[in-house]
N, C-alpha and C positions, 0 to 999 in steps of 0.2 A: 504493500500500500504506500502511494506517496504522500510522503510524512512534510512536504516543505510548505511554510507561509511566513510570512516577512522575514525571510532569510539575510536578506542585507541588515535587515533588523537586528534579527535573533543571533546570527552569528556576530552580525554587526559588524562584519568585517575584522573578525579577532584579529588584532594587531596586525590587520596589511594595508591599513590605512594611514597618511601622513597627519600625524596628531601633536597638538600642543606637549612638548617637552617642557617638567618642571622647572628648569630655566628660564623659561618662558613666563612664570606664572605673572611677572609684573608688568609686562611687555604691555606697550598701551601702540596700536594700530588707528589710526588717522583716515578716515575717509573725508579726504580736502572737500568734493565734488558738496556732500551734504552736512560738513564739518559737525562729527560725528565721531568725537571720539570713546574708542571702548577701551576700558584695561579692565585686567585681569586681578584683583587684587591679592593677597596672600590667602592661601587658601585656610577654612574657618574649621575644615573636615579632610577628612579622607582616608583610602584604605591601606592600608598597611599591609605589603605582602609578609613582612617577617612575623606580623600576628596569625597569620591564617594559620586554622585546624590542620594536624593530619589528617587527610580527605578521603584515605585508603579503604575505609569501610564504607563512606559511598553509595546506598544504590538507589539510584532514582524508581526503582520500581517495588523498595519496601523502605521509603521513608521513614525515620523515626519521627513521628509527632507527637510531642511534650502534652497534656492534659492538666486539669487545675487552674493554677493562679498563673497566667502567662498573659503575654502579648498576643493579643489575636490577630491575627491577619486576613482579611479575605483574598482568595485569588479568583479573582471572577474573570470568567473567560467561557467560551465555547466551548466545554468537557463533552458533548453529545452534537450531533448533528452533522450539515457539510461543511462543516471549520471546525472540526473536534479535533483537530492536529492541535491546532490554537492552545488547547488546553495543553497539551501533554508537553509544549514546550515549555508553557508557563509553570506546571507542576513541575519542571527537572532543574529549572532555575530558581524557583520560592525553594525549592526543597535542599534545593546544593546551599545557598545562602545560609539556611535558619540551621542546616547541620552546621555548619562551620561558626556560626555568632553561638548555637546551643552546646558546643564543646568548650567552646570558650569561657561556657559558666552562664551566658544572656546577659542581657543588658539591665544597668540598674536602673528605674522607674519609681518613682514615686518611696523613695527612702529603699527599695527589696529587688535583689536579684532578679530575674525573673527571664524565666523562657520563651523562645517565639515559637506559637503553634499557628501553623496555614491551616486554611481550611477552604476546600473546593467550593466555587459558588454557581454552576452552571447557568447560563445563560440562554444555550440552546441556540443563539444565536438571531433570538426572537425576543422583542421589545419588551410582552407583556411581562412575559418569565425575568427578563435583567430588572423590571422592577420589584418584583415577587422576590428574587434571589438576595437581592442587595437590601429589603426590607426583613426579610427572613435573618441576614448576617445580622443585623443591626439590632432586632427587638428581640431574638432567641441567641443566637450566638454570642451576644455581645462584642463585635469586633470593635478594633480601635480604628482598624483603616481598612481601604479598601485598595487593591492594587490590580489594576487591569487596561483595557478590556480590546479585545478584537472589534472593529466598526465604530467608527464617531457617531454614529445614532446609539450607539450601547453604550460609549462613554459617556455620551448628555444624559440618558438616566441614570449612568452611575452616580456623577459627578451632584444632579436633583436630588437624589436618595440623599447623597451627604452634606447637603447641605438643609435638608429639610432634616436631619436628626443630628446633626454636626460631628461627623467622624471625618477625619481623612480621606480625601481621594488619590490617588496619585496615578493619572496616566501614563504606560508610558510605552504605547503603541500606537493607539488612536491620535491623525495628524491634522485634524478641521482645525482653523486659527476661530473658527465660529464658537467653538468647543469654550474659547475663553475669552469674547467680546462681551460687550456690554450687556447685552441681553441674556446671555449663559452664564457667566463667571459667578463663580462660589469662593471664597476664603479659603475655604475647606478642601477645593478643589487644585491642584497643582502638576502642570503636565512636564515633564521630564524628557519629553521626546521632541523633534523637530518637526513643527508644523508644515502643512500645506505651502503656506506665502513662503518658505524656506526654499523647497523644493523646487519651484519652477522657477524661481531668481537663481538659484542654485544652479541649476543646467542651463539657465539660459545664460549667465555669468560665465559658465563654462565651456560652452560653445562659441558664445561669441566675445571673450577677451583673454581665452586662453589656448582651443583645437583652433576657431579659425578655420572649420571647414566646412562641415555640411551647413543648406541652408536654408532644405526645403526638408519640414518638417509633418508630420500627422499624430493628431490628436486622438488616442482613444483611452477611455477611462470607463468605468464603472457610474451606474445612472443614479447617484443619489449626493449626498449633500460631500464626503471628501470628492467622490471623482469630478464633482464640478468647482469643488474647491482649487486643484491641485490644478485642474485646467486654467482656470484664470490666471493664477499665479506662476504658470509660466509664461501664458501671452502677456501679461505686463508687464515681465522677468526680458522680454524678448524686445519688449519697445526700450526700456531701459537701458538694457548692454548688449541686444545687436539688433537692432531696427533692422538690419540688411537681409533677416532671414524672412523666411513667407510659414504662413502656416495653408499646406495644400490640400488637408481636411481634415476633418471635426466630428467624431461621433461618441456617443453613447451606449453603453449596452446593459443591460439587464443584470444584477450580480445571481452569479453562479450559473452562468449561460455553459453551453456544452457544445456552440455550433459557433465558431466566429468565420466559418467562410465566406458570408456576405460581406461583412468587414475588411477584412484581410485582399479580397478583391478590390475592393475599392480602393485600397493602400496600394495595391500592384500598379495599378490603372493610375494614381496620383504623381507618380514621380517621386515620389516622400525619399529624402534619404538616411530619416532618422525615425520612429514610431516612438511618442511619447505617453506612455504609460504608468501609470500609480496601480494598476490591479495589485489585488492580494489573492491569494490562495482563496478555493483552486481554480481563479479565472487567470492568472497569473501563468499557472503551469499550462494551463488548456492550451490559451492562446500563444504561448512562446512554443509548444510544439506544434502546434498547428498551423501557426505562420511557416516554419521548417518545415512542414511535412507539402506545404502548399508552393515551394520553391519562393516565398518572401525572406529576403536572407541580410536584409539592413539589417543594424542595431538597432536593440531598442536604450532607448534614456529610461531607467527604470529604475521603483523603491522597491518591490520583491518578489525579484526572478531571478534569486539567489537560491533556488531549490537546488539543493545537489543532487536528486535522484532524477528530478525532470534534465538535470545540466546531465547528468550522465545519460542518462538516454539520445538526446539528442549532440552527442559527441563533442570533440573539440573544436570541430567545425564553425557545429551550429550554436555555438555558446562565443566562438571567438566574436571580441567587436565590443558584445555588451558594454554598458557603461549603467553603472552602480555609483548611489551614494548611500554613504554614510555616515555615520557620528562618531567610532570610535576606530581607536589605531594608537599607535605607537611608533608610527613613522617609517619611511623604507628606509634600511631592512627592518621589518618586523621587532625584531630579540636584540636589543640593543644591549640586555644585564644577564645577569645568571638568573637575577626575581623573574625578569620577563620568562625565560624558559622552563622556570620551576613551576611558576603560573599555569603555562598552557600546560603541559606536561601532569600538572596533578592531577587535570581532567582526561589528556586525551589518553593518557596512559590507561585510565579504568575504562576508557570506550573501549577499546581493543581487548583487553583483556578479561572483566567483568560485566560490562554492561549486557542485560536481554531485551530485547525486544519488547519496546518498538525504540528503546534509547541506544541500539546499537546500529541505528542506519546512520547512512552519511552525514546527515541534517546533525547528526552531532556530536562529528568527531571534531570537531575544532574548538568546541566547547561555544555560548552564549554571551559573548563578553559583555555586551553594553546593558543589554536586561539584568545579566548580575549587577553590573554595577549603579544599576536604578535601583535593585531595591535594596541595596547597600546602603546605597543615598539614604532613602528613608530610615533604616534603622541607625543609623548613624546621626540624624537628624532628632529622631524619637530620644538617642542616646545622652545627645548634647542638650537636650529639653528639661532631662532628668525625668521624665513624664509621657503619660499616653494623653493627657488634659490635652485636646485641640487648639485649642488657644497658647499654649505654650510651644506645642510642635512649631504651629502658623508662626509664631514670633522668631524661631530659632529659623526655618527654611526662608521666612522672606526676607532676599539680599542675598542669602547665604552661598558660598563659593564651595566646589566639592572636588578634588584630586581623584581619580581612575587610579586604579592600579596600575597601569600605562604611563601616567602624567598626565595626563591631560584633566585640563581643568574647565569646568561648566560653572555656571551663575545663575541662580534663579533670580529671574526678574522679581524685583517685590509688587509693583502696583498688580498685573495682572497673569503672574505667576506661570511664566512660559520661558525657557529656558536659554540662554545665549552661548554661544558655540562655535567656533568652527564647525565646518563642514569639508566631504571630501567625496570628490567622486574618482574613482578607478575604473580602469579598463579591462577586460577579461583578456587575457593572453592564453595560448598554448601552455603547457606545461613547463618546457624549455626556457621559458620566459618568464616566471612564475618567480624563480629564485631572488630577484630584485626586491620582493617583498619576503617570502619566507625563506631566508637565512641559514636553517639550522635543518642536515637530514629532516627529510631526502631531498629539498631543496626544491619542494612544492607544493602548494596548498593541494592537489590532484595531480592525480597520472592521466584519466580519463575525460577530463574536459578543462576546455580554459577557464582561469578566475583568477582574481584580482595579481595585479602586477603593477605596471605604471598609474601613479595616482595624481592629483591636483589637489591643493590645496583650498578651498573657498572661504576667504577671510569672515570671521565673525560681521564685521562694521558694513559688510556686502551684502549681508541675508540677513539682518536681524529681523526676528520673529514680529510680524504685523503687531501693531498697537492701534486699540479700536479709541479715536479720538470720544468716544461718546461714553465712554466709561470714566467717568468722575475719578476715581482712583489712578487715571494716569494722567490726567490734565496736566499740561504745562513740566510735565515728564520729560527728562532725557530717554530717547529709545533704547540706551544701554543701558540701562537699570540706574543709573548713578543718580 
């Protein structure tokens, strides 16, 4: 079964991405054009490779979860339906996390030790159920937070649920900048991931002031409030930093469609020489073998069609070209310390050797990097609060600066609590080619298809996260949180 959805996500490009070095942390980047300056300030938090657990007992498929007086967590996500992948990624990273803070002893709270217990919140993938589930954590489980969710329609009720009973939300998959405008945004609510208005200024920054080549591009996205999100935000990504390119069509599709040959014809017939796509699992994998199977063989600009088992199916071939962004890395090459390779190594080591099914397909041998390090974030945030009290969390995260086990350092915006970052998009190479990022035997992310190699960097001060003028909490605001 193919186990991949937001793959550039989930793997998040484990360290083949060019990322902020701790050196870096004070570095203040100048955008003259809209004088716009961002810095980085010393970081408030972060994770410490030399604390982490021995990780050797490990199995994502018999989690130890603590019981009693503990920290609660929800992982709400799609655990059932057609994005039930959704969940099992979310379960092997809440799980890998809270084993390694729960060996540790847990985090002290409100004067007392205390352990983090996850707890599966199913979604289904259906509105009425994400509100049922996330009322159910809330008034029977007592959670403190809530951490999810697959689809920005399931994160606006997440993010309502928490604000109507005032627990924690913390997204950090779902990329609608709607998510946290004036009319959505909760206190309570705080997204961790790179929005929408990121992602098409992002590629379009990319294309046209850094590749400088293709220029005739087509639009197809998902028919609901992110795929029309993501589409805007690149055609005004594209009037910004290369007016010179064309968009040579526009459509929409139905999520969880199974037939894009109408589509894909029409991409043949336009001249496109790039397909600009935000799909997620599994319209994402449909469509990228489908396009391959139907002789469409551009690149796509894409956030996740980063499946390794659809990239192995459709060979090195049909994978070479892609162009991926994402949020986290550690710079080419890859393993810059011996922590970076003890890092990836505690996990991929139990992939190969331990892990069953369904945690030993490809989708996770490279391990989860930036979703670990999300919900790191938050308990690390929970930690510095001294507390589960929301009102205490909300005061320590807003502003707050947080260090990757990489180096790289993120900022939560305080007014409307959406997160500032570089960005990075990479190319998919042959295998042969692959070594420029992954450094250390055998000197490939894959044997059997291309992925990430040559990357770009996209300055934070270039893509900072949409700020909705109509939200009273950011008036007269710097866009860089300052």
């Amino acid at each position: 079964m193919d186990k991949g959805i937001f793959i550039v996500v989930s793997i998040l490009l484990v360290f083949s991405l060019t990322a902020m070095s701790p050196t870096r942390a004070t570095a203040a980047v100048k955008d003259k054009k809209a004088a716009v300056k961002v810095e980085v300030p010393a970081v408030k938090g972060k994770f410490d490779i030399s604390k982490m657990s021995d990780m050797s007992d490990f199995d994502p498929n018999k989690p130890v979860i603590p019981t009693g007086d503990t920290i609660k967590i929800a992982i709400v996500g799609s655990f059932s339906g057609p994005a039930a992948a959704v969940g099992e990624l979310y379960w092997s990273v809440a799980s890998w996390v809270s084993h390694d803070i729960n060996k540790r002893g847990g985090i002290l709270v409100d004067g007392k030790k205390k352990l983090v217990q996850i707890i599966k919140a199913d979604h289904m993938s259906r509105p009425d159920q994400c509100k049922k589930i996330c009322e159910q954590m809330v008034l029977q489980e007592k959670v403190c937070a809530f951490w999810g969710t697959d689809g920005s329609n399931m994160a606006k009720i997440m993010n309502e649920v928490a604000d109507k009973y005032h627990v924690i939300s913390q997204n950090f998959t779902s990329l609608s900048d709607e998510l946290m405008n004036a009319q959505y945004f909760s206190r309570y609510a705080f997204m961790t991931q790179f929005s929408t208005s990121q992602v098409g200024r992002s590629f379009a920054y990319f294309y046209g002031q850094i590749r400088k080549k293709e220029k005739k591009f087509y639009i197809l996205n998902q028919d609901y409030m992110y795929g029309h999100d993501i589409s805007e935000s690149f055609k005004k990504g594209l009037k910004e930093y290369y007016p010179q390119a064309q968009i040579v069509g526009e459509d929409y599709h139905k999520l969880f469609l199974t037939d894009f040959a109408p589509y894909l014809s029409k991409i043949k017939a336009s001249g496109a020489e790039v397909i600009y796509s935000g799909d997620w699992y599994p319209d994402s994998a449909n469509l990228l073998k489908q396009a391959r199977q139907m002789g469409v063989t551009i690149p796509f600009a894409h956030v996740f069609m980063g499946d390794t088992t659809t990239l192995t199916t459709i060979g090195i071939e049909g994978s070479k070209g892609l162009q991926g962004i994402g949020s986290f890395g550690n710079g080419n090459p890859a393993f810059k310390t011996k922590q970076d390779i003890k890092l990836y190594k505690a996990w991929n080591d139990l992939w190969k050797t331990k892990f069953k099914a369904p945690y030993n397909e490809p989708i996770y041998e490279h391990g989860l990097g930036r979703w670990t390090m999300d919900f790191n974030w938050l308990l690390s945030v929970i930690e510095r609060a001294g507390s589960t009290d929301p009102e205490k969390i909300i005061k320590v995260w807003e502003g707050d600066t947080y260090q990757f086990a990489n180096g790289q350092v993120v900022k939560m915006r305080p007014c409307d609590h959406m997160v500032i970052e570089d960005l990075y998009i990479g190319e998919y190479v042959p295998p042969d080619r692959q070594k420029v990022s992954f450094n250390i035997p055998p000197y490939h992310w894959a044997s059997d298809y291309s992925f990430f190699g040559p990357t770009s960097r996209i300055p934070a001060v270039k893509v900072l996260p949409l700020m909705d003028p109509k939200l009273e909490r950011c008036r007269g605001k710097n866009p860089s949180g300052d």
